[in-house]
N, C-alpha and C positions, 0 to 999 in steps of 0.2 A: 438728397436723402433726408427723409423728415426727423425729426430728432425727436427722442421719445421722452416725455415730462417727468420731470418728476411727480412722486404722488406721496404727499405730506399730510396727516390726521391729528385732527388738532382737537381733544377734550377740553372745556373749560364750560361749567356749570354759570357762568356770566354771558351773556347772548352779546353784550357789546365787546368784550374782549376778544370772543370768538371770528365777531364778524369782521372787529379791525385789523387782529392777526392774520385771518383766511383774507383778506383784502389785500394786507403788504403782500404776505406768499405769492398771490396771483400776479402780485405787479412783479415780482421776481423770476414771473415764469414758471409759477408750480402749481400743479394740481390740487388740489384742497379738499379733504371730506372734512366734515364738521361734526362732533356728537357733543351731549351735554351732561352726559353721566361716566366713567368709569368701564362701568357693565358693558355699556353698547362697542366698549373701545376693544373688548375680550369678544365681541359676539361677531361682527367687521373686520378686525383686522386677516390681514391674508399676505403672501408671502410677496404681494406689488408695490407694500406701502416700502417707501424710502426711508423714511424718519416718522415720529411721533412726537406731539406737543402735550403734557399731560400738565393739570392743574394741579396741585398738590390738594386744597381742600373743597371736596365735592362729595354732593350727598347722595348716600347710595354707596356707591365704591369709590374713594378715595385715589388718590393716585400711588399710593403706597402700595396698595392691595393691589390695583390696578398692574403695574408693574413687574408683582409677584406673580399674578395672572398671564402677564407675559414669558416671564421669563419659563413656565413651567409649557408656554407652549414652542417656545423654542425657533421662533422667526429669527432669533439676534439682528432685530430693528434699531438701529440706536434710538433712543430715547431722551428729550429736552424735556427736564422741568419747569413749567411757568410758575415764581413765585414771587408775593408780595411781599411787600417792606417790612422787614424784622424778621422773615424765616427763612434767614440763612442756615442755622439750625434744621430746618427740615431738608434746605436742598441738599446738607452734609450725609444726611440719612439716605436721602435717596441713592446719590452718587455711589453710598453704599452697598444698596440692593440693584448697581449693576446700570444705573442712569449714566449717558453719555456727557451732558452735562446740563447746565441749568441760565433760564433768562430771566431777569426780575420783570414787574409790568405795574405799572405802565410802558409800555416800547419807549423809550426815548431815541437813543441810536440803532437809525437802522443799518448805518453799515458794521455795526457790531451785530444786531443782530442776523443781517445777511450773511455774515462772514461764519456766524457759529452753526446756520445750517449747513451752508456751503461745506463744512468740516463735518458735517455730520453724515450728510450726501456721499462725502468722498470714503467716508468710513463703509459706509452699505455697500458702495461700489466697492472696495479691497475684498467688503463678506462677500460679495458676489462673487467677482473674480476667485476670491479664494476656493470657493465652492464650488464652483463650476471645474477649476483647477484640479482639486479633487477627486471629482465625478470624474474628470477624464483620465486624470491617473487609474481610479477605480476600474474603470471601463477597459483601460489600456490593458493595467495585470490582469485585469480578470481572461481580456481576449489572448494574451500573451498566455496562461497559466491554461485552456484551453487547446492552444494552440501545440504547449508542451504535452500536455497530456494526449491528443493524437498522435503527436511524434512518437511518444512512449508508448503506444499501443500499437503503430508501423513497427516500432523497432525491436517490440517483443516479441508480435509474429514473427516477424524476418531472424529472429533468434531461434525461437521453436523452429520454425521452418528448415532452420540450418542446423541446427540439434538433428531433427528427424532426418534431413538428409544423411548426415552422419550416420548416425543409425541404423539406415535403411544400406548403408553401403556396407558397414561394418558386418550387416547380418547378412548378405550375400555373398560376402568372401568367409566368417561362417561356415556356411551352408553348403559352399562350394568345395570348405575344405573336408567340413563331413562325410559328401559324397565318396570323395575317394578312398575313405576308412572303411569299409563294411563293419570293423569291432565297434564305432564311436557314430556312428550313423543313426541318427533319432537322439544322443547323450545331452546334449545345450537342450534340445527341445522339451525332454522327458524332465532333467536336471529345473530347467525352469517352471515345470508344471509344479511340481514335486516344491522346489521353495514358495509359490503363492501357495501351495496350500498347508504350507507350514507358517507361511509367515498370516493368514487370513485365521488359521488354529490357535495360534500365539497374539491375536488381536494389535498387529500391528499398526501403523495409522497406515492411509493413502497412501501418503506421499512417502513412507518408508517402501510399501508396499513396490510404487514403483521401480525403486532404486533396486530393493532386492530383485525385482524382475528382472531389471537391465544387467545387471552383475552377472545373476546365473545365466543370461545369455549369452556375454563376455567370458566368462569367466576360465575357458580353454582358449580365448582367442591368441593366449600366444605359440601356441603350437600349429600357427600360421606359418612361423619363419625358422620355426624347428625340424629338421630331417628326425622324422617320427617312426621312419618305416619297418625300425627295429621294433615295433608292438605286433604287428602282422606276423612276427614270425613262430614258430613253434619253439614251444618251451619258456621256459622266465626268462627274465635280464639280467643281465650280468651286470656288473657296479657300474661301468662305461656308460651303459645304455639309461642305465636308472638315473646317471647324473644327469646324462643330459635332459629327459622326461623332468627332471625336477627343474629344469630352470625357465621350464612354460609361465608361472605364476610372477617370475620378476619380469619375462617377456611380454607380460602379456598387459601388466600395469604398465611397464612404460610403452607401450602403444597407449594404451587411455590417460596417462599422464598429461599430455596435450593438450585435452578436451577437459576445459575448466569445469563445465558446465558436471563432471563426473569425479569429483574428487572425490567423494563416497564411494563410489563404485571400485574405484583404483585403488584402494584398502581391501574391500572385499577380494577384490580377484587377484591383486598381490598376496593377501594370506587364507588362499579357502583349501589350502593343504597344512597350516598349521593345529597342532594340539592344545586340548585342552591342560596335558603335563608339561608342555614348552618342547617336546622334541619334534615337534612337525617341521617343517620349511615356508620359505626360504629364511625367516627371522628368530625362528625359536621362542614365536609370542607366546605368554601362558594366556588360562582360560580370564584374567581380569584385562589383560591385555583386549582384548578380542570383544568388538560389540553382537550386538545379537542378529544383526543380519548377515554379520561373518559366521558365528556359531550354526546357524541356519541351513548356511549352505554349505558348510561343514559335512555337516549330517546329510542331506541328501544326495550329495556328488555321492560321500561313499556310498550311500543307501543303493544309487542307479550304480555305479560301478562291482556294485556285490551282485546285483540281480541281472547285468548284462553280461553274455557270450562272450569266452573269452578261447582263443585255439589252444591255452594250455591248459584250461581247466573249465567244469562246470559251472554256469551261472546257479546263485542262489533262487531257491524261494524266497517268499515273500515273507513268510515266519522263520522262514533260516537270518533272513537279512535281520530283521526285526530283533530277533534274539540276539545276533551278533553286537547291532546297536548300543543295546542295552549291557551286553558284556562289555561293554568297550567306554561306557559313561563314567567320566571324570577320568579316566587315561585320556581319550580322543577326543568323545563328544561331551556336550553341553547336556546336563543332565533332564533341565527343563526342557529343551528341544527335543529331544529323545522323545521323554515322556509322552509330548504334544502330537508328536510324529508316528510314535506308532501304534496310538489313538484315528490321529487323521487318515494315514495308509489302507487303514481297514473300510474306513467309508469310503476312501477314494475307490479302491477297488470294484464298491459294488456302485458307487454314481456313473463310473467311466471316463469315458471322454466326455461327458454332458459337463460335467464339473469345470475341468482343465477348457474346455470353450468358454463356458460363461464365463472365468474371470481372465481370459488371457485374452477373448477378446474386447472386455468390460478397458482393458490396462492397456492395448493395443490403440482402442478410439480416444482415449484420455492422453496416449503419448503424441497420437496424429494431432489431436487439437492444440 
């Protein structure tokens, strides 16, 4: 294996100094450039040289300046002062501005002077080493910090993914249970149209946007494991039958309890039968109690529950509900929501279903993704 030279730059503005320092280097087995200015030492050097020789007085650029010129280029060369008899003084300076260290001249001993490159040599090879060290730590994190950051992007899909499957299950049993009501049949779905376009009226963000969506689609899920059958029948309910109807909302949060990723939602659907006077259920929250995508759906469960077929009375209109609302602001409902709502209800009516598609299926692809 061929062993690679060193490579040593020796300034010194004396042509015989130059040629008999570059002569010992050589018999030591080093590489040798040679310049006779300062300047040419800043214009040359490159990140191959091992060590440098500089003179301290030379015309043109100096080795003081010189030096300064290196250091602002940032090789960290070690650096040898050549200086003459009586300026010790300047090699103190030098050592100063960052010089390795310094040879007086005439040479007289060379195995001192062999020995201070030698040490000089060994210093570039630790910058080296060290650097190299570095780079590969750098290279390491940086692939390692890469490497995390794909893991973190598998493992947030596989989270959405596991989110929506939840989701997609939840809304099937649902739907499933709808079917068998003919009274509550189209209610999660209408209930949910009805909050995006209350909560899109109220300029909520996105990402509340969503939350309210899932809610009101939740939000009778616990009248899954409830014998319900007493609404189908003719006539009102009796206290029996009302208690047990009342206890959907704590049934229905601890089903979403579970499901971390829904902690917002399992407030809303635990309290979307509370009042804005504290006497709703199942907690007796008042209206500061209650954030606004509870208040929300607040207002529109009852809104579809006034305007939906019931066998012991007639369903409202649309201004019968609407008035009711607004009769019922700051007893029940939230007086801003209200307002927002039966504003919005009036457009919804005449947009249609155009409206309740574009954003439910705008909130649909955003929850797939």
């Amino acid at each position: 294996m061929e062993t690679v030279r060193t490579k040593i730059l020796v300034a010194d503005d004396d042509k015989m100094v130059r040629t008999t320092v570059s002569k010992i280097l050589e018999m030591f087995g080093h590489e040798v450039v040679s310049v006779n200015d300062g300047k040419y030492v800043a214009e040359i050097v490159d990140d191959s040289f091992d060590v440098i020789l500089l003179d301290i007085n030379m015309p043109g650029m100096d080795g003081f300046e010189t030096i300064e010129a290196l250091n602002l280029l940032d090789y960290d060369i070690p650096v040898i002062f050549l200086t003459g008899a009586g300026s010790m003084d300047y090699a103190v300076k030098a050592i100063n501005l960052g010089a390795y260290d310094f040879l007086t001249k005439p040479i007289e001993d060379l195995d001192i002077f062999n020995v201070k490159i030698r040490r000089a040599i060994e210093k570039r090879m630790f910058i080296r080493r060290e650097v190299h060290y570095k780079q590969e730590l750098e290279d390491d994190v940086r692939a390692k910090a890469i490497e995390l950051e794909k893991t973190n992007k598998l493992l947030l899909q596989y989270s959405h993914s596991l989110e929506n499957a939840t989701v997609q299950l939840m809304s099937s049993l649902q739907n499933a249970m709808e079917e068998k009501d003919f009274y509550t049949a189209g209610h999660t779905m209408r209930v949910t149209e009805y909050a995006v376009l209350l909560g899109v009226a109220m300029n909520v963000s996105e990402n509340d946007l969503v939350i309210l969506r899932r809610a009101a689609q939740f939000h009778d899920i616990g009248k899954l494991v409830i014998d319900l059958s007493c609404i189908q029948k003719p006539g009102k309910l009796n206290d029996e039958e009302w208690a047990l109807i009342r206890k959907h909302p704590v049934v229905g949060a601890n089903i979403i309890k579970p499901l971390g990723f829904m902690d917002r939602e399992h407030f809303i659907i635990r309290h979307h039968h509370e009042r804005m006077d504290g006497k709703g259920y199942p907690d007796g929250l008042k209206g500061d109690d209650l954030d606004v995508l509870t208040k929300i759906l607040i207002v529109v469960d009852s809104y579809d529950a006034m305007t939906s077929r019931r066998n012991y009375r007639r369903n409202m209109t649309m201004m019968e509900a609407v008035e009711e609302l607004n009769s019922c602001v700051e007893s029940q409902f939230d007086k801003e929501c209200v307002l927002a709502f039966s504003e919005a209800i009036v457009d919804f009516t005449s947009t249609g279903d155009a409206f309740s598609r574009e954003y439910l299926e705008k909130f649909n692809i955003e929850q797939e993704n």
